[in-house]
C-alpha positions in Angstrom: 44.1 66.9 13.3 45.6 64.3 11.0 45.1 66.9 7.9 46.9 69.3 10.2 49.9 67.7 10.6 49.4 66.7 7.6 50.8 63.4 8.3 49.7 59.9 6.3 50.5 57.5 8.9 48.6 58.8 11.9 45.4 57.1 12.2 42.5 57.2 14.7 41.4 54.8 17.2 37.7 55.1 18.0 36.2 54.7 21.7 32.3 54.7 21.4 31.6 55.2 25.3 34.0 58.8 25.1 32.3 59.9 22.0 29.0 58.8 23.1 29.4 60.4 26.5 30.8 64.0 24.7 27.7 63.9 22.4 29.4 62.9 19.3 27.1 61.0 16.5 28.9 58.0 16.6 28.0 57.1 12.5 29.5 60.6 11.5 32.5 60.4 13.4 33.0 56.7 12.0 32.4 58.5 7.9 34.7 61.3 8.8 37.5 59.2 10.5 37.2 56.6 7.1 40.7 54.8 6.2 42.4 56.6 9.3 40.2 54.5 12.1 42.8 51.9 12.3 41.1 50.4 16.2 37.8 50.6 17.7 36.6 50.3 21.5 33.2 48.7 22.0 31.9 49.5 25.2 28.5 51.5 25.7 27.1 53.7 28.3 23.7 56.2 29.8 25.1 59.0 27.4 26.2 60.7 30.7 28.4 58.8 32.5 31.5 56.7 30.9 30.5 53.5 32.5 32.3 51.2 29.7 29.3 48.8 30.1 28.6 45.8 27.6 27.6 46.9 24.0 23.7 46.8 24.3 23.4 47.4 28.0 23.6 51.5 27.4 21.8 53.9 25.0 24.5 53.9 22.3 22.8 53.0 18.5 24.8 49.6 17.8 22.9 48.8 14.7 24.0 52.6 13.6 27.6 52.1 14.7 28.7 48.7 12.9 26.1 49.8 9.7 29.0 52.9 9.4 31.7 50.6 9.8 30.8 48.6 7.1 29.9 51.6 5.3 33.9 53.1 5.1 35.2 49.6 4.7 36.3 49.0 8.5 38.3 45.9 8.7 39.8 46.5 12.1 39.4 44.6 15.3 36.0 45.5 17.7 38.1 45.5 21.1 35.2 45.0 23.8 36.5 47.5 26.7 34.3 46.5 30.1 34.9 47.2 33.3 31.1 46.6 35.0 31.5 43.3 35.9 33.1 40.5 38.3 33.2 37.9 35.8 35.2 39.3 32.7 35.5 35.9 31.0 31.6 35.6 31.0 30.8 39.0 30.5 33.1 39.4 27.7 31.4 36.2 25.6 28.2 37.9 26.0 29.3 41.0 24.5 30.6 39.0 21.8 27.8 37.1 21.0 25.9 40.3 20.9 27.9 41.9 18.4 28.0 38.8 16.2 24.0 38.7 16.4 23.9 42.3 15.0 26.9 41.7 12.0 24.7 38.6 10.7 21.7 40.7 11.0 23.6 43.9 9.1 24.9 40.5 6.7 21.7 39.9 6.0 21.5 36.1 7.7 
């Protein structure tokens, strides 16, 4: 779309559970978006239904998903997008936590 306009300033924000849910390959979208992703929302799902559930509690590939990211050079903020949960504060640490387990691991520590 962006080479359609033909615009340099329109970017992309990236929402794993609508990709995952449409069937998109989350690691080819992340290549083919590259410098345009400018936001990405972490949330993860069954693949069927967009249930915006922690990262790691669904199907989605996470290891697959941050290895791309690193890949095109993402510096961009991993916005955790939940809405499964009584106890946001909480839940929203443990995603967190999660994500930082799998960056260290990508890092190699």
């Amino acid at each position: 779309m962006a080479e359609e306009i033909g615009s340099d300033s329109l970017d992309m924000n990236l929402d794993t559970a609508h990709l995952f849910v449409q069937k998109e390959l989350l690691e080819i979208v992340i290549e083919k978006l590259g410098n345009r992703l400018f936001g990405t929302h972490i949330c993860d799902n069954d693949g069927c239904i967009d249930y915006h559930w922690l990262p790691g509690k669904g199907k989605i590939k996470w290891k697959g998903v941050l290895r791309s990211l690193k890949k095109i050079g993402y510096e961009g903020f991993l916005d955790i997008e939940i809405n499964q949960t009584n106890y946001p504060d909480a839940a929203y640490l443990v995603g967190k936590e999660y994500l930082e387990i799998l960056l260290k691991e990508l890092n190699g520590g």
